[in-house]
C-alpha angles and dihedrals in degrees: 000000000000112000113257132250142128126259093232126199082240092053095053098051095045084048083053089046099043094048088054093053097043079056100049089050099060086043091061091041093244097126087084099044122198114277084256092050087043091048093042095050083049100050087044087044091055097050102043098051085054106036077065087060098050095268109155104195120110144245082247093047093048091053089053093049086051085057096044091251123151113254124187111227157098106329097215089046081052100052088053096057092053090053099055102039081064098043090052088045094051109051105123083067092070127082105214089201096051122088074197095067093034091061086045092053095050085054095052091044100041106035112130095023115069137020118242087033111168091020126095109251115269090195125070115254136197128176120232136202122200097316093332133095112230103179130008103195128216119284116282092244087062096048096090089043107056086038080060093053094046099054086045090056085053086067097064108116097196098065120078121250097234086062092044095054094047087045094048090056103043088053099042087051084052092040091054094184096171135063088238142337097072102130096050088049092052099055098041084055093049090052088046093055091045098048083044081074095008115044085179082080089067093069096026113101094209084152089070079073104053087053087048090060109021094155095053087048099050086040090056085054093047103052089039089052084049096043092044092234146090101232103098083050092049086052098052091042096049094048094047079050084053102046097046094053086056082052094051091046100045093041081055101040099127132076113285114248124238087259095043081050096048082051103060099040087050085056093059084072098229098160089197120033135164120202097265086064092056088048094052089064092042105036097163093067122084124249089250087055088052090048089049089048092053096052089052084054084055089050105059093036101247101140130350133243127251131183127000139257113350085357103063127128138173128221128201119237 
C-alpha cells in the first residue's frame, strides 16, 4: 500500500520550482561542482546532519579529520565524524532501493557506537521530550515488514522522486526501525534516492538547512505523525531542496574560469577528446577560448596531446 499523503497547492508549485532550478543548474554545469565546492558541501553536510544529533566538532575539525589530521575531542564525537566521512565518500558504494544496503549503511555509519548496529531493533522504542511521549513507534516484530514495504514503494516508477525521497524519510523516522541513528540514517537515504536522478544532491547540503531550522523540522514530523500522513513533512523537505539549489545558483552566479570549466569536463570521464568535444559541453565559448582552455589542461598536466592540426586529441592522465 502506497504511504498516504495529500498532492497540496504548495507541493506542486515547489515540485515546478524546484524542476526549473534543477534546470537552471545543469545548464550552468554545476551539477557537477569543482573538487573545492564538492569538498566544502561534504564537510557542511557532515556536520550539519550531526550537529542535529549533539556532535560538538567542528566544521574546522571536520575538515582536519577529512585530511587525516589529529584533532583533540570527544572520542565518540570523533568517531562520528570517521564514520560518516567514509560513508559521504563512499556513496557510490550504497543502493538506495535495497533493505540490504540500507542495513549496510547503518553498520558503516554507526560501528563503534551502538550495539545491534547494522541490525533492525528487537526492543519497542518511543521517543520522549521533556515528560511527554512524542512518538510510540511501531512493535519491534513489524519493524522488517513494513521496511519491506517501504523499499518496494521505492520501486514505483509512477511517483516522483522528489516525493519519494521526502516519503521514505518521513516513514523511516516513524518507522523508527533502529535503536538510534534514525535520523542520520534518514537524511543520508533521502539524499541516496535524489543523486540516484539528480547527481547535483551529492554535493547539496540541504541538510545545512534541517540544522538551521530543527524545530520546524521536528514540528513537520509531529503534525504528519498526528494527521496520519506525510504531507506537512513533503512540504518542509521540498522547500529545504528548493532553497538550497537557489543557494547553489546564487552562490554561482558568475562565468565559469578556464580551470572551473576543465573541471567539470574532466568530470564527464571521456578518456579521449578533441576540441570539438569540449566545444560540444560548453557551446557559448569561441573556438580560440577552447584552444586557450586546452592548453591550460596541458599546463597543468591534466591530460596530454596527440596528433596535430585537424587531427589533434587529447588523453586524460
Amino acid at each position: 500500500m502506497k504511504p498516504p499523503y495529500d498532492i497540496t497547492p504548495a507541493i506542486l508549485k515547489l515540485i515546478t520550482q524546484i524542476s526549473e532550478n534543477l534546470g537552471e543548474v545543469n545548464a550552468n554545469f554545476l551539477d557537477k561542482p569543482s573538487p573545492q565546492l564538492r569538498k566544502q558541501n561534504k564537510i557542511k553536510t557532515i556536520h550539519s546532519s550531526l550537529s542535529i544529533e549533539g556532535n560538538t566538532l567542528t566544521e574546522e575539525q571536520i575538515t582536519a579529520l577529512l585530511e587525516e589530521k589529529r584533532v583533540i575531542g570527544p572520542k565518540k564525537d570523533i568517531e562520528e565524524v570517521l564514520n560518516a566521512i567514509s560513508i559521504y565518500e563512499n556513496l557510490e558504494n550504497y543502493s538506495p532501493f535495497s533493505i540490504d544496503s540500507f542495513l549496510e549503511a547503518h553498520l558503516d555509519l554507526m560501528k563503534g557506537l551502538v550495539k545491534g548496529a547494522g541490525e533492525f531493533r528487537k526492543q519497542g522504542v518511543g521517543i520522549v521530550k521533556g515528560e511527554q511521549v512524542q512518538h510510540l513507534a511501531p512493535p519491534f516484530e513489524n519493524v522488517p515488514g513494513l521496511m519491506k514495504d517501504l523499499f518496494e514503494y521505492l520501486e514505483d516508477p509512477d511517483e516522483l522522486c522528489l516525493i519519494k525521497s521526502c516519503v521514505f524519510h518521513y516513514e523511516m523516522e516513524f518507522i523508527h526501525p533502529f535503536l538510534d541513528g534514525n535520523g542520520r540514517m534518514g537524511r543520508l537515504w533521502q539524499t541516496l534516492i535524489l543523486k540516484e536522478e539528480y547527481p547535483v544532491f551529492e554535493f547539496l547540503p540541504f541538510e545545512t538547512l534541517i540544522s538551521e531550522t530543527q524545530e520546524d523540522y521536528y514540528k513537520a514530523l509531529a503534525i504528519s505523525d498526528k494527521t496520519g500522513k506525510s504531507t506537512v513533512f513533503i512540504e518542509y523537505m521540498l522547500g529545504l531542496i528548493n532553497e538550497s539549489l537557489d543557494v547553489l545558483l546564487v552562490f554561482n552566479n558568475r562565468t565559469l574560469s578556464d580551470v572551473e570549466r576543465l573541471e567539470y569536463f574532466i568530470s564527464q570521464s571521456l578518456n579521449t577528446f578533441s576540441r570539438k568535444d569540449y566545444m560540444s559541453v560548453f557551446k557559448d565559448i569561441s573556438s580560440a577560448t577552447a584552444s586557450r582552455d586546452l592548453k591550460k589542461g596541458i599546463e597543468l598536466a591534466l591530460f596530454t596531446k596527440e596528433g596535430e592540426k585537424n587531427k589533434t586529441v587529447y588523453v586524460l592522465k
